[in-house]
C-alpha positions in Angstrom: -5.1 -17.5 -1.8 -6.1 -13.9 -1.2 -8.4 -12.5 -4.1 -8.1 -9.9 -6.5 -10.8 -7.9 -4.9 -8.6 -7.5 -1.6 -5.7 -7.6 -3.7 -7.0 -4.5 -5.7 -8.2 -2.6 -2.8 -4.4 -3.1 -1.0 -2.7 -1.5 -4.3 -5.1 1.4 -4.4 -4.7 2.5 -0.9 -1.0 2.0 -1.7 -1.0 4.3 -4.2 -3.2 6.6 -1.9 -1.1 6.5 1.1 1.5 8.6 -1.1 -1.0 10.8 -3.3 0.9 9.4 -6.9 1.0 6.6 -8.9 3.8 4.3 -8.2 4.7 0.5 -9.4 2.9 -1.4 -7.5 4.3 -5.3 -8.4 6.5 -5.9 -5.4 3.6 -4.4 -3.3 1.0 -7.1 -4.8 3.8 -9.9 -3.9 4.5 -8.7 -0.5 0.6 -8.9 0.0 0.2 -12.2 -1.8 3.2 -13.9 0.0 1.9 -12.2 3.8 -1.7 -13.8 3.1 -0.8 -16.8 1.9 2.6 -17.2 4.7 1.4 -15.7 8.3 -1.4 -16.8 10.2 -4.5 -13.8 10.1 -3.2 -11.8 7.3 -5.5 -13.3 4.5 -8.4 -12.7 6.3 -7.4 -9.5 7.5 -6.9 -8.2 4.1 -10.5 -9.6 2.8 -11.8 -7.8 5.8 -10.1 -4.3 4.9 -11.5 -4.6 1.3 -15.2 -5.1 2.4 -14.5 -2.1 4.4 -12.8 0.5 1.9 -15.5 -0.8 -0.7 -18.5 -0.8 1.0 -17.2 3.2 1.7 -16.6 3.9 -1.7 -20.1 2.6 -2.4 -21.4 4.7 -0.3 -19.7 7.5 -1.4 -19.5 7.2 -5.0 -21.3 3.9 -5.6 -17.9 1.9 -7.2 -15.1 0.0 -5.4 -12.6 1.8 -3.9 -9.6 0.7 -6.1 -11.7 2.2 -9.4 -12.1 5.4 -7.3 -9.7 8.6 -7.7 -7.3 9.3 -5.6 -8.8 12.3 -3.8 -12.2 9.9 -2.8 -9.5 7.1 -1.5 -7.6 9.3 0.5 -10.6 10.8 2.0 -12.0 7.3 2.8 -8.5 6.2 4.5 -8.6 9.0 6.9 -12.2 8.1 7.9 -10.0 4.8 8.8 -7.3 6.6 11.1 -8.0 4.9 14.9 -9.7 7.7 17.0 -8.7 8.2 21.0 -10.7 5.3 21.6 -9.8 2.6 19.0 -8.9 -0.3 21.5 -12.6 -0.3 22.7 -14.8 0.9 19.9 -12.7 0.3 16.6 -10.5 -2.5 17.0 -10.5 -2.8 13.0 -9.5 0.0 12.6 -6.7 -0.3 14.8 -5.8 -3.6 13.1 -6.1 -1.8 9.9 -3.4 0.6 11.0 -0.9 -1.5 12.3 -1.0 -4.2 10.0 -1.5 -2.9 6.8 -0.7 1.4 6.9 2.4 0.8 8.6 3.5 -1.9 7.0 3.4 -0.1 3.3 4.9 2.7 4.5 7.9 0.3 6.0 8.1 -1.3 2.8 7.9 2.1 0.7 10.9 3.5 3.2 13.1 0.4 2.3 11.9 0.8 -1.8 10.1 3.3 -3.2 11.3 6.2 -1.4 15.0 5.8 -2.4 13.9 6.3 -5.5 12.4 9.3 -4.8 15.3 10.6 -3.1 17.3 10.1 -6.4 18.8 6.7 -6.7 18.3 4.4 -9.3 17.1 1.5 -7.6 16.1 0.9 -4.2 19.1 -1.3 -2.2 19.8 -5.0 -3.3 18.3 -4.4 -6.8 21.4 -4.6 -9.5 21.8 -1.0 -10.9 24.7 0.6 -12.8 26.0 -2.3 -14.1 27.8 -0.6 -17.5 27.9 3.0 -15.7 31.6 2.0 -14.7 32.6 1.6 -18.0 32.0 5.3 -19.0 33.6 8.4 -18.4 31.9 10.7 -15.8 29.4 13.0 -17.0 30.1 16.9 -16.1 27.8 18.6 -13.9 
C-alpha cells in the first residue's frame, strides 16, 4: 500500500502542476489504485516523494506537500529532464513520464472540462432535474 507521505507529495505537485487548488480525491484514488495495480508504480511514487521532500528541506526545511505553491512549483521545474536525462537523470525522466504526464492526462479527461464550463467532467451524472425547468434567459 503506497503511504501517505508519497501520497501527500503526489497531491501537492497535483495541485502545483496547475498553480490552484483543485479537488484532489479522484487524483489520490488514481494514485492509490496505480501503486497498488501495475508493477513499479508503488515504488516509483515513494521514490518521487523522497525526492520533492528532501528539496523542500533543503529549501525551506518542511515537506514539500506543507510548502506553498510558489516553493513547489519552483522545486518541480528543478525536476524537468535536461538534454541529457537518458544518461545522467534517468529519475527524472521517469518522473516525467510516469507521473507529470500522467496528471495532466487525467486533468485533460476531468478537471479541465470543468474549467472550460461544464458541470461535471464526462461519465459523472449531471443535470439530472435541469430538464424539468424552463430555460433560463441569457
Amino acid at each position: 500500500m503506497l503511504g501517505e507521505g508519497a501520497v501527500r507529495a503526489l497531491l501537492a505537485t497535483t495541485t502545483a502542476l496547475f498553480a490552484t487548488e483543485i479537488d484532489t480525491q479522484h487524483y489520490a484514488e488514481f494514485f492509490r489504485w496505480r501503486s497498488e495495480n501495475l508493477s513499479g508504480y508503488r515504488s516509483l511514487y515513494e521514490r518521487f516523494a523522497v525526492v520533492v521532500d528532501g528539496a523542500a528541506r533543503e529549501a525551506r526545511r518542511s515537506d514539500f506537500a506543507s510548502c506553498d505553491l510558489a516553493v513547489r512549483g519552483e522545486i518541480l521545474q528543478g525536476l524537468k529532464p535536461g538534454k541529457y536525462a537518458l544518461v545522467f537523470e534517468r529519475d527524472r525522466l521517469r518522473f516525467h513520464k510516469y507521473i507529470f504526464q500522467e496528471i495532466l492526462v487525467l486533468f485533460a479527461r476531468t478537471d479541465a472540462w470543468i474549467w472550460l464550463g461544464y458541470e461535471a467532467w464526462p461519465g459523472t451524472p449531471r443535470g439530472l432535474e435541469a430538464y424539468t425547468q424552463a430555460p433560463r434567459k441569457a
